[in-house]
N, C-alpha and C positions, 0 to 999 in steps of 0.2 A: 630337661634342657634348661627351665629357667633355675632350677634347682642349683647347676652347676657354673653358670652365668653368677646368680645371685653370689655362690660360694667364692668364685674368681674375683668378684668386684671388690668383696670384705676383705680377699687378699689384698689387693690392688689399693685400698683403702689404709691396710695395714700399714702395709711398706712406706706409700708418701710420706704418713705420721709420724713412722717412726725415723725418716730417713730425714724428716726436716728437723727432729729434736736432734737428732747425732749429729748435724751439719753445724744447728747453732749451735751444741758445746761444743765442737772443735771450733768455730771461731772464735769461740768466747777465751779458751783455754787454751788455743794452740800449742798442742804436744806435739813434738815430731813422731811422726806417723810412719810407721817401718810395715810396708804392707806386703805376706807372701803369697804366691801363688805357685801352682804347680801340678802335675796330674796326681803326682805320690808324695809323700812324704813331707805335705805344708804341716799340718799342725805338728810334727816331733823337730822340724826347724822354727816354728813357731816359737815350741819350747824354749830350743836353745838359747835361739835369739832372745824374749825375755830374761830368761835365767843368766845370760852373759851383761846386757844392759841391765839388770837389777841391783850389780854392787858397785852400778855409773850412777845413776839414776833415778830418779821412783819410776818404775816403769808397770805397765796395765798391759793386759794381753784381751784376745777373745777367747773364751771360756768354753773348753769342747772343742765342737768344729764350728764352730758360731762363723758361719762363713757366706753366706748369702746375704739379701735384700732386707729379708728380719732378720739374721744372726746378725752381723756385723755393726747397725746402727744397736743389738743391744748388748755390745761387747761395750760399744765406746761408752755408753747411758749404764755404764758395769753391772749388767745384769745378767747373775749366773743360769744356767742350763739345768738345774735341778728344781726348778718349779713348771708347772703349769703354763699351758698358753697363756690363757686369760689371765695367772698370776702375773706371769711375765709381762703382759704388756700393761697391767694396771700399778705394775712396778717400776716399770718403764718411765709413765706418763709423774709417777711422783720424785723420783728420780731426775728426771729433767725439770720438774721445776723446780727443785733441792738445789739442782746446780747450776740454775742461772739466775736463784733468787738469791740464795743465803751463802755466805762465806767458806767455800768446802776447796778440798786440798784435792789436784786431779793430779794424773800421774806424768809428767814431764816425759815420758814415752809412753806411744801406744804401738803392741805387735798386733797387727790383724793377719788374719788369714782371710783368704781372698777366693773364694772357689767359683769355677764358675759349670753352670748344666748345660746350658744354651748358647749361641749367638747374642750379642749387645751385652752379658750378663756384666763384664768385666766394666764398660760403661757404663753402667746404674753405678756398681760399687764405689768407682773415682769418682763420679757423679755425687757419693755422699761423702768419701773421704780421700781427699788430695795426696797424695803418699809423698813423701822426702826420700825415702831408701824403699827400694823397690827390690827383693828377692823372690827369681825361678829356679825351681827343686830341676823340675825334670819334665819332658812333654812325654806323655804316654798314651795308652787306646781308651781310658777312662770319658766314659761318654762322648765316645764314639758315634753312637747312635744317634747323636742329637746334630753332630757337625761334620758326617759325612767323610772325612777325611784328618788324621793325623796335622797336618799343616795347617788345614782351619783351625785345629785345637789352639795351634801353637800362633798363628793369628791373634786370634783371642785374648790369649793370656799376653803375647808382644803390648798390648794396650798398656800395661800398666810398667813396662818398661818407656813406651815411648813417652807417657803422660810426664814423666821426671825431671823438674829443673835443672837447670845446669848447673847448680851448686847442691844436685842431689846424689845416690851414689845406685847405680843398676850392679848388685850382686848378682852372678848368672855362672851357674854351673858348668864349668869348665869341660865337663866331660859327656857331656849331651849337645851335640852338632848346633841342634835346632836353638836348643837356651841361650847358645856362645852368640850364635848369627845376629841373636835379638839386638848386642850392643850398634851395630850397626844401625837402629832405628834410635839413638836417645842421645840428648845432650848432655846425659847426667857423666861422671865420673866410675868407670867400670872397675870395679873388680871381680875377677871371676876363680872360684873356686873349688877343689876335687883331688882327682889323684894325678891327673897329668900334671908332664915336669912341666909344662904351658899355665901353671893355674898360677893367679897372684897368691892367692892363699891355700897353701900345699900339704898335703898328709902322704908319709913316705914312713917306715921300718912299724909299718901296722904289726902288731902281735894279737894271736888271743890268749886269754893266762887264765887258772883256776886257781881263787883260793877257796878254801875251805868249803867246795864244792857248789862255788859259785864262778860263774865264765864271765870273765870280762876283757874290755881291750885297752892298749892301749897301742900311742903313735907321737911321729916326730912333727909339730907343726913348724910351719915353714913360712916366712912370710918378709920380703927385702932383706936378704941374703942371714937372717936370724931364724933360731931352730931353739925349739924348746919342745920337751916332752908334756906328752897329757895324757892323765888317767883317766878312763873311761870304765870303774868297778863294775857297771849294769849294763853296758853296750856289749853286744855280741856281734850285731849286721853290720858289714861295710857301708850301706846305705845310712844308717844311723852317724858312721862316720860323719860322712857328708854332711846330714845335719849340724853335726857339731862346726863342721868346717865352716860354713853358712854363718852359723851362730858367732861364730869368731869373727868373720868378714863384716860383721854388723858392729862388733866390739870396734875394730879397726875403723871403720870407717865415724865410728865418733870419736876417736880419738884414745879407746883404751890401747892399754899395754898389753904385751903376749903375755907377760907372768901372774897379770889378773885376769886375763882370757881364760888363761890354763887353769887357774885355781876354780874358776866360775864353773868350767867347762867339767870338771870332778862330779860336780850333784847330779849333770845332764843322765836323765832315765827317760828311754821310750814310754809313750803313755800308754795303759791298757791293750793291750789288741794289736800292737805294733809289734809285733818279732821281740817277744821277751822270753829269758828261758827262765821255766818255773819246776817247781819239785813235782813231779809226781808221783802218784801210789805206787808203791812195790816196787821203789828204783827205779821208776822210768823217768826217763828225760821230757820236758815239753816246750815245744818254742811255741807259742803261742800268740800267731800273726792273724787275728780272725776281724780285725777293724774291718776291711773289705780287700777287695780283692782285681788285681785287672794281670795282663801277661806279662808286663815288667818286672811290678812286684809277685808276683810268685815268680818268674825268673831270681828274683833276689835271693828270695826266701830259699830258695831251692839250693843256691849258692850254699848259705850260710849253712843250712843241713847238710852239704857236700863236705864244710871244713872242719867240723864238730865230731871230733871219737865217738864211735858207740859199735856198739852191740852188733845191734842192726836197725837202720835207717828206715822209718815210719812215714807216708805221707798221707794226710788226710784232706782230701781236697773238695770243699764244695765250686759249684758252678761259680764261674766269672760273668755277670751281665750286666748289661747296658753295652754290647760289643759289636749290635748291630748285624750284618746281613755276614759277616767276618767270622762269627764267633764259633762255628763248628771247628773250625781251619786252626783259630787261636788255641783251640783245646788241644786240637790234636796235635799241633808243633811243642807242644809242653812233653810229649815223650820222650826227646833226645834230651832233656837237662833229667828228666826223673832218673833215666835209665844211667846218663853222664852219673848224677851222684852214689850209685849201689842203692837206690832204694829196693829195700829187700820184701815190703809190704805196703800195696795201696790202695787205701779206702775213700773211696768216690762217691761223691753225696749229689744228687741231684740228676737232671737231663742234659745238660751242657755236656757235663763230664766225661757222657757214654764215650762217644768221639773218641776221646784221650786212652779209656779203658779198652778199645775195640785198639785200638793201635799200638799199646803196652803189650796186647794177648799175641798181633803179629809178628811186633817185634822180638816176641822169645819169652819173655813173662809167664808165669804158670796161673792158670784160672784160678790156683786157690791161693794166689800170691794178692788178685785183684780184684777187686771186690766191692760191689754197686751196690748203696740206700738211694732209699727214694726221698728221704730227707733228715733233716740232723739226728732228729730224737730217736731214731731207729737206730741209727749209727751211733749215737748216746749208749743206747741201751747195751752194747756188746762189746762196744771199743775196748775197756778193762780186762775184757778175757783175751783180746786178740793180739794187748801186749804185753811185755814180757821184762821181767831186770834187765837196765843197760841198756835196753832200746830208748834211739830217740824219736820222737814224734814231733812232726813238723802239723800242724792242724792252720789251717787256712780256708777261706772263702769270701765270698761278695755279702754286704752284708745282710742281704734278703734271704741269702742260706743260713744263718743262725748257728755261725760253727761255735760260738760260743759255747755250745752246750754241748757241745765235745768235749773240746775244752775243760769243760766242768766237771767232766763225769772224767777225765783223768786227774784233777788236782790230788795230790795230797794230802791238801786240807779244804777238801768243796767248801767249808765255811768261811772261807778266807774271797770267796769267790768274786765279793762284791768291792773288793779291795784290786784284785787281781787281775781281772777280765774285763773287756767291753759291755755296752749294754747292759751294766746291772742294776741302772735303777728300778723300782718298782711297777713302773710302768711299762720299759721294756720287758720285766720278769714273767710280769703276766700276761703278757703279748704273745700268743700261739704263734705257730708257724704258718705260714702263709704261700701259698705258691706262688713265687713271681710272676708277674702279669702274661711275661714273653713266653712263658710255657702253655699258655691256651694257643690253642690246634695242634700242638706236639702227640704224637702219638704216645 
């Protein structure tokens, strides 16, 4: 007990230090601070978002998900996610005096990402970083368990809407009830964006297209009665869309053009683990969404596998958790989209999942169509034989299930892995699997 007290307090230690050095360089440096949040999809609008302000501005992002109490003061303090704790924070600490001592060039924009686990979290964060342009992706059941209810989620994250000057701008996704509602609470300047004909900034004549054996999209954006096309080479998810859309509503609201919106908007690529389609072995297809996992996004994911030709339709699903007293029920309402897309084989990795496979076998599904590991590396091990040229494979889960190494064991080129996938640094590689905590007393 004192063990864990002691460990809580060197957090609690942490955070203060780090969150008063990121406070005094944003005063010192006042960048406009563009901060996202959302249940799904902050850091790939993260992306956009920097990558649109990048040929406005010198603009800095948070690295990863660098999105809490320690990520986010050491996004601002530019400290990457490829070191070490205690490198990071003794990088930190020189770092901040670099840049309040000596002459250094900071970035005239910052995009943070803004997550939150808990109740108050969203107040700590604006607590260290004031936002100007404030963007919500989308409210979903992502830690759930912590806030009881859907609406407290969306509670929580409204904070960093209402926090917003009146000369500041509330991006809010046009196509989620809950996100649109939040304008209602800010004196900032709304623009809200999606697919509805309601959204200021609008995506309509969506395509998906192949070249040369690569799937990408494009669409018509939209925005005061002006329409310009954009190519999306590496985008497949409609959700991805959106990001982009975000990404553009950021350009707009500092003052870019749509025709260097649209050209910025060309580089936008989901990062690792976000619904990317990649080669693999012996002709098969892989979209590979294994970042995490809650029932929106595999609602999404499940979409895009619905609109993609193939063969025949693969899903590899590990557990959704942190879903709380809910999550039997969430698993098993996932049967009417698998069944909705023709998926024709499905490999279920975990204890959550059973649910969903016991409801697949009622609904008509054949026992040898569905088919339960008890964790990734097993389902690693077999996956290559079980598909086949032409099949696509949809591979997804939370990310304490480690579908990554699914994933892995379908690539093409496994050595590419570390380019390719989530989780591939060295110290996640060598990170066994682990059983999620919520599965002690499961039978």
């Amino acid at each position: 007990m004192i063990q864990n007290n002691g460990k809580k307090g060197t957090v609690r230690v942490a955070e203060k230090v780090l969150g008063f050095m990121a406070g005094s360089v944003l005063r010192k440096y006042r960048p406009l601070v563009i901060g996202v949040t959302g249940s799904v999809g902050k850091s790939s609008t993260k992306e956009a978002a920097a990558l649109v302000l990048g040929g406005f501005m010198p603009t800095g992002k948070s690295d990863g998900n660098y999105n809490n109490e320690i990520g986010l003061p050491l996004a601002v303090l530019g400290i990457g996610a490829q070191h070490g704790t205690i490198a990071r924070f003794l990088l930190a600490i020189g770092g901040f005096f670099r840049l309040m001592i000596l002459p250094s060039r900071y970035p005239k924009a910052l995009v943070l990402e803004m997550g939150i686990d808990r109740p108050g979290d969203m107040t700590a964060l604006l607590r260290i970083a004031p936002v100007k342009i404030g963007v919500v992706t989308l409210v979903g059941e992502s830690h759930l368990e912590y806030f009881g209810s859907v609406a407290n989620i969306a509670k929580e994250k409204r904070r960093l809407i209402s926090s917003l000057p009146a000369d500041g701008f509330a991006i809010l996704n046009a196509d989620d009830e809950r996100v649109l509602g939040m304008g209602k609470k800010t004196k900032a300047v709304i623009l809200s964006y999606g697919f509805s004909p309601d959204a200021s900034v609008r995506a309509d004549n969506i395509l998906l297209q192949e070249t040369d054996g690569v799937i990408g999209s494009s669409f018509k954006l939209n925005y005061k009665g002006k329409s310009i096309p954009v190519r999306l080479p590496s985008v497949i998810a409609r959700h991805h869309i959106l990001d982009a859309l975000a990404g553009a509503a950021v350009g707009i609201a500092v003052g870019m053009n749509l025709v260097d919106i649209a050209k910025r908007l060309e580089e936008f690529a989901p990062l690792p683990g976000r619904l990317r389609f990649l080669s693999g072995k012996n002709g098969v297809g892989l979209l590979d969404d294994t970042y995490n996992a809650s029932p929106s996004s595999v609602s999404a994911a499940l979409s895009t596998l619905g609109e993609i030709p193939a063969r025949r339709k693969v899903l590899a699903l590990g557990d959704m958790l942190e879903l709380g007293i809910g999550s039997e029920e969430d698993h098993l309402r996932l049967a009417e989209s698998v069944l909705a897309v023709g998926t024709g084989l499905v490999i279920l990795v975990g204890r959550r999942t059973r649910a969903l496979g016991e409801e697949l076998l009622a609904q008509g599904m054949s026992r040898g169509n569905v088919l339960q590991f008890p964790d990734p590396d097993s389902a690693a091990a077999v996956i290559s034989d079980l598909v086949h040229e032409g099949d696509l494979v949809l591979v997804k889960g939370s990310q304490g299930l480690r579908m990554e190494k699914v994933s892995e064991a379908l690539l093409r080129n496994p050595e590419d892995a570390h380019a390719l996938l989530c989780r591939q640094s060295q110290i996640w590689r060598e990170k066994p699997f682990f059983r999620p905590a919520e599965w002690n007393g499961d039978a």
